[in-house]
C-alpha positions as CSV (number, residue, x, y, z in Angstrom):
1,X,10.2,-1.5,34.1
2,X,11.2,-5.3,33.4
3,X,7.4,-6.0,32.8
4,X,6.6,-3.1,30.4
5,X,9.7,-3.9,28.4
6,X,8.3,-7.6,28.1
7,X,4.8,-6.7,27.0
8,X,6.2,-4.2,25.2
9,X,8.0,-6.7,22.6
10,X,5.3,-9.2,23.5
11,X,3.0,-6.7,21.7
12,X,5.2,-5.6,18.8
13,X,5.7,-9.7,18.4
14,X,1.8,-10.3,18.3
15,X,1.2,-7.5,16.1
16,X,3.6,-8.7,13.6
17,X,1.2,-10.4,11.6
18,X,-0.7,-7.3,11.3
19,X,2.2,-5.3,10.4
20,X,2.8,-7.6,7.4
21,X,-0.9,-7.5,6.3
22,X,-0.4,-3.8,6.2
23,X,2.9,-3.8,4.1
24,X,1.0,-6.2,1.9
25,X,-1.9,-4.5,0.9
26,X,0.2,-0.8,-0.1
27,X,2.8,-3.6,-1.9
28,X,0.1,-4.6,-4.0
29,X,-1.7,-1.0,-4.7
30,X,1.9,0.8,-5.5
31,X,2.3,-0.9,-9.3
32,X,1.6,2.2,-11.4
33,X,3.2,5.3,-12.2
34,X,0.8,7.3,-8.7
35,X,2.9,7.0,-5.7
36,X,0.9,7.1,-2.7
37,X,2.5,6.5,0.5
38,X,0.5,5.1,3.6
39,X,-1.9,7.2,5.8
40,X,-0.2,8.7,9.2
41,X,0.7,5.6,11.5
42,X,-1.9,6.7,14.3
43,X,-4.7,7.0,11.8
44,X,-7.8,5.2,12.2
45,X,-7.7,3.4,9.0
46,X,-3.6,2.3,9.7
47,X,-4.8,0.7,12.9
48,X,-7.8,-1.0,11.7
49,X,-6.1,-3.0,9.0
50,X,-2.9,-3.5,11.7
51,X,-5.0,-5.2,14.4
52,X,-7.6,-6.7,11.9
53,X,-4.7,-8.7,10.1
54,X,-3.2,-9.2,13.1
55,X,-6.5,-10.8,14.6
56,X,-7.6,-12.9,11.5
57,X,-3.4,-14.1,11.7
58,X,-3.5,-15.4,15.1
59,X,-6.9,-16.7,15.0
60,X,-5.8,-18.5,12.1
61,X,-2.5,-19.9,13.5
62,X,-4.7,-20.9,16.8
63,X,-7.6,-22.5,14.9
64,X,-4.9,-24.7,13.4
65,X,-2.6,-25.7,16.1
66,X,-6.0,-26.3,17.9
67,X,-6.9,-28.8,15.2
68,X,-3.9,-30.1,15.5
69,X,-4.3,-31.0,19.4
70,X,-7.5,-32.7,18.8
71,X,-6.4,-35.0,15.9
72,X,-3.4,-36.1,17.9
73,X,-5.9,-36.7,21.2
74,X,-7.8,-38.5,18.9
75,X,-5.7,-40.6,17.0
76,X,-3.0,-41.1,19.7
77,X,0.1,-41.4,17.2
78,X,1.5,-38.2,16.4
79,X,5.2,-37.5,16.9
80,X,6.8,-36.6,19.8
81,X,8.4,-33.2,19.9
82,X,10.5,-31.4,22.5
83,X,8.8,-28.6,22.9
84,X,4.8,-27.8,23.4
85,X,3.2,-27.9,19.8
86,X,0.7,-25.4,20.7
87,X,2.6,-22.2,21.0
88,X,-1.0,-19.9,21.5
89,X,-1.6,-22.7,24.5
90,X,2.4,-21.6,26.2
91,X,1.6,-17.7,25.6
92,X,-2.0,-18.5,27.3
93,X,-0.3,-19.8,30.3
94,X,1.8,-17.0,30.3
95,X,-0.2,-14.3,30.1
96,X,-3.1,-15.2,32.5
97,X,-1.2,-17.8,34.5
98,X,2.3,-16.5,34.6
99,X,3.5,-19.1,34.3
100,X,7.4,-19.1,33.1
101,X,8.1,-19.8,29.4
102,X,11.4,-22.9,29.1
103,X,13.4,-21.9,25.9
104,X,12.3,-24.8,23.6
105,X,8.6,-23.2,24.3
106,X,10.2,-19.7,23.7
107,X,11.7,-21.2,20.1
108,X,8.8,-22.6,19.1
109,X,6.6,-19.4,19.9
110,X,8.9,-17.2,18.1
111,X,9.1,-19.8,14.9
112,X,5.0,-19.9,15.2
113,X,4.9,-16.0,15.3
114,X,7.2,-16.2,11.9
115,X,5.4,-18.6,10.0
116,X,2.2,-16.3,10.9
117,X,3.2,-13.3,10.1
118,X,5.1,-14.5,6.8
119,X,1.7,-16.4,5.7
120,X,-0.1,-12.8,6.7
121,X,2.1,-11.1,4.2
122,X,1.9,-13.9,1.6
123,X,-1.7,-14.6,1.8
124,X,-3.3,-11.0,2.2
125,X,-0.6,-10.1,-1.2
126,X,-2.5,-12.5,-3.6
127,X,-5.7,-11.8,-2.0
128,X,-4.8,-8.2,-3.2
129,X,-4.1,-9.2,-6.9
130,X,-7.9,-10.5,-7.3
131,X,-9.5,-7.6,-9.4
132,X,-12.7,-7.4,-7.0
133,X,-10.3,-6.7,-3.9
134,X,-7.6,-4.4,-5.9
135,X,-10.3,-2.3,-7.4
136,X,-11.5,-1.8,-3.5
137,X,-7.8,-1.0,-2.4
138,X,-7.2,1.3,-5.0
139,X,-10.2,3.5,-3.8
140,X,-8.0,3.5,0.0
141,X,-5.0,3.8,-1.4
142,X,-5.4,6.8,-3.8
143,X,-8.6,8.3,-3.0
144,X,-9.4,10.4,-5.7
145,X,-6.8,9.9,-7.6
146,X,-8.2,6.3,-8.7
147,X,-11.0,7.9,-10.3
148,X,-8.9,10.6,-12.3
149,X,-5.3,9.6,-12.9
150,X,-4.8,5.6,-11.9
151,X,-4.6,3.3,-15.1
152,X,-7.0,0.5,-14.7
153,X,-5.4,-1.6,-16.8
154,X,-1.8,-2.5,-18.7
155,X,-3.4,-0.9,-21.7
156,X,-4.3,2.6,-20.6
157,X,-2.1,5.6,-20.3
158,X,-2.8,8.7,-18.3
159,X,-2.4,12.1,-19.6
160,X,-1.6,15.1,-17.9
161,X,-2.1,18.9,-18.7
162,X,-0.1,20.5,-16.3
163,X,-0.8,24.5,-16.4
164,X,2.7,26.0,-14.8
165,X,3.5,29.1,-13.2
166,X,5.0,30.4,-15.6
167,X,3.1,33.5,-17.3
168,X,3.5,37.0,-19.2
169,X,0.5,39.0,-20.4
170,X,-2.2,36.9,-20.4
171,X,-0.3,33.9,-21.5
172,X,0.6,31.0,-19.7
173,X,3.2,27.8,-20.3
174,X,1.3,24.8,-20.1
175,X,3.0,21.0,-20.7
176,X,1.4,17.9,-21.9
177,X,2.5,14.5,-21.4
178,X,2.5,11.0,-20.3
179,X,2.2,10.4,-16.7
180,X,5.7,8.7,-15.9
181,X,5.3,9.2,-11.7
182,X,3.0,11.3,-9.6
183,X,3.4,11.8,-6.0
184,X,1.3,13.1,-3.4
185,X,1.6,13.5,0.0
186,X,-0.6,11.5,2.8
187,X,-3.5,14.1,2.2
188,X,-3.6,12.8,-1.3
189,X,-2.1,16.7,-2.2
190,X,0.0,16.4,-5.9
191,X,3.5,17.0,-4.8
192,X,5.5,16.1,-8.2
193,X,4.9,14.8,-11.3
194,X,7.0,13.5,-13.7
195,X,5.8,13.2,-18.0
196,X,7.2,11.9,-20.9
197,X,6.8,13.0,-24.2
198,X,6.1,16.1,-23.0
199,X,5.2,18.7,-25.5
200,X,4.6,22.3,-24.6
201,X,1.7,24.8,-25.2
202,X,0.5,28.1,-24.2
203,X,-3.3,29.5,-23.1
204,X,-4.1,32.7,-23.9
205,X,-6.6,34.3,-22.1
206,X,-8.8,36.9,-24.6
207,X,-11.5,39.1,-24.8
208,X,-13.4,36.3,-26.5
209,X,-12.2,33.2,-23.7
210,X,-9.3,30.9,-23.7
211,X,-7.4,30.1,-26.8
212,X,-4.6,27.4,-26.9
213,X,-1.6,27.6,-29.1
214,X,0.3,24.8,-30.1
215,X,4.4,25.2,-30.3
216,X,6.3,24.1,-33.3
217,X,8.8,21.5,-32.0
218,X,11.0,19.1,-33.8
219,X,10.9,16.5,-31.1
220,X,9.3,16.1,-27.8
221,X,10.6,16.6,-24.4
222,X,11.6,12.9,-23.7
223,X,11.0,13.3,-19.7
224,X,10.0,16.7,-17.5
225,X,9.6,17.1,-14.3
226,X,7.6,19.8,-12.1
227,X,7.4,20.2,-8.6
228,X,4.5,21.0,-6.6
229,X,5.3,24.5,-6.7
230,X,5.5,24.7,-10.3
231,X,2.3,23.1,-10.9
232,X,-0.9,25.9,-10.7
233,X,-3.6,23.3,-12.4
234,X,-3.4,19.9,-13.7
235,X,-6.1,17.8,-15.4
236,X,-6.0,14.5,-16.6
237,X,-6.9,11.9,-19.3
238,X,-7.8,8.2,-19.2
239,X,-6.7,6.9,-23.1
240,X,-6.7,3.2,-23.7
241,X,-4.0,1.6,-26.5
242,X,-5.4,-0.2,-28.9
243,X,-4.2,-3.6,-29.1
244,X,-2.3,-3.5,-26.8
C-alpha cells in the first residue's frame, strides 16, 4: 500500500508540468464574453495535452540540467552544492535502481519539479497569445462556437437573436442584443446567455411567411438574461466597430 501511495504522488508530482500546460492553454482561450469550460478530465484530448506538456516539461528540465553536467565535467570549476544538481539523475536512481532519496536530494527534486511546472505554465501562456497558435486554440476550445459567435478581435461585437419561448397565436417574443456572456456546457450545448442593449421584437408567422415587428421602446434593456430553457433558437452576428 506504502508503494502505490509513493508512485501515486510520484505521478501527480511528474504530471505537474502537464497540469499547468493545460490550465495555461484554457487561461489564454477564456478572454471573451463565450465561456467554455474544459473537455471531461478522462477525454482523449485532456490527456493528450496533460502528458504532452508534461513530456516536452521534463524533457526540457533534463536537457538542461544535462547540459549543465557536461559544462561542469568539462570545465572543472562549477560550484559546489549540497545536494545532487541533477534532480532527473536522483529520480533515475530511484526508480530503476531504488535506490533511497537523502532529503537535500528530495528538496532539490521538489524545487526542480516547481520551477518546471511554473515555466510550463509561463511559457505554454505566451505561446498561447501568438495569433497563429490562439487562432488554433480557439477552434479546441469552442468548437463551433469560434466560427459563429467568438470575436476575433477587440473591435468586433457579437450579436445575438435569441427567439424565446414565449408565444401566443402565431407570434413569438424574440430579444436582440449584445453578447455580454454565453455559456455552454462541455458538449459545446448553449446553456445561458447574457445581452446588453437588448431590445425586443416579435415574429409573426403568416399566410405569406415570417414578418418581424419591431416594439416601440424608449430605452433599451440595459442587460437580460435567458436560460437555456428559455432560449428555442438563437442566431448570431459578427459586426466590427469602426475605428475602434
Amino acid at each position: 500500500m506504502g508503494e502505490i501511495s509513493l508512485g501515486l504522488v510520484l505521478g501527480l508530482l511528474l504530471l505537474a508540468p502537464g497540469l499547468a500546460a493545460y490550465a495555461a492553454i484554457f487561461h489564454a482561450g477564456d478572454v471573451g464574453p463565450v465561456r467554455s469550460p474544459p473537455p471531461p478530465p478522462g477525454s482523449i484530448l485532456t490527456l493528450t495535452i496533460i502528458t504532452t506538456g508534461a513530456l516536452v516539461a521534463h524533457f526540457s528540465g533534463a536537457l538542461v540540467l544535462t547540459l549543465q553536467d557536461l559544462a561542469c565535467a568539462r570545465l572543472g570549476n562549477c560550484m559546489v552544492v549540497w545536494f545532487h544538481p541533477n534532480a532527473y539523475a536522483v529520480l533515475a536512481d530511484f526508480v530503476f535502481a531504488r535506490r533511497p532519496i537523502p532529503t537535500p536530494d528530495g528538496l532539490a527534486i521538489l524545487g526542480t519539479l516547481l520551477v518546471v511546472t511554473f515555466a510550463a505554465f509561463a511559457l505554454t501562456r505566451l505561446a498561447a497569445g501568438f495569433q497563429p497558435i490562439a487562432g488554433a486554440l480557439r477552434g479546441v476550445l469552442y468548437g463551433w462556437l469560434n466560427e459563429v459567435a467568438v470575436a476575433r478581435s477587440a473591435n468586433e461585437v457579437i450579436l445575438a437573436h435569441v427567439l424565446s419561448d414565449v408565444q401566443n397565436d402565431g407570434s413569438v417574443v424574440g430579444y436582440e442584443g449584445a453578447v455580454a456572456n454565453l455559456t455552454v456546457n462541455a458538449q459545446k450545448e448553449i446553456t445561458s446567455v447574457l445581452l446588453s442593449d437588448c431590445i425586443l421584437f416579435y415574429l409573426l408567422v403568416t399566410k405569406h411567411g415570417v414578418e418581424r415587428i419591431e416594439t416601440e421602446t424608449d430605452e433599451p434593456i440595459q442587460q437580460l438574461y435567458l436560460d437555456r430553457d428559455r432560449i428555442k433558437n438563437i442566431a448570431f452576428e459578427r459586426l466590427r466597430l469602426e475605428g475602434a
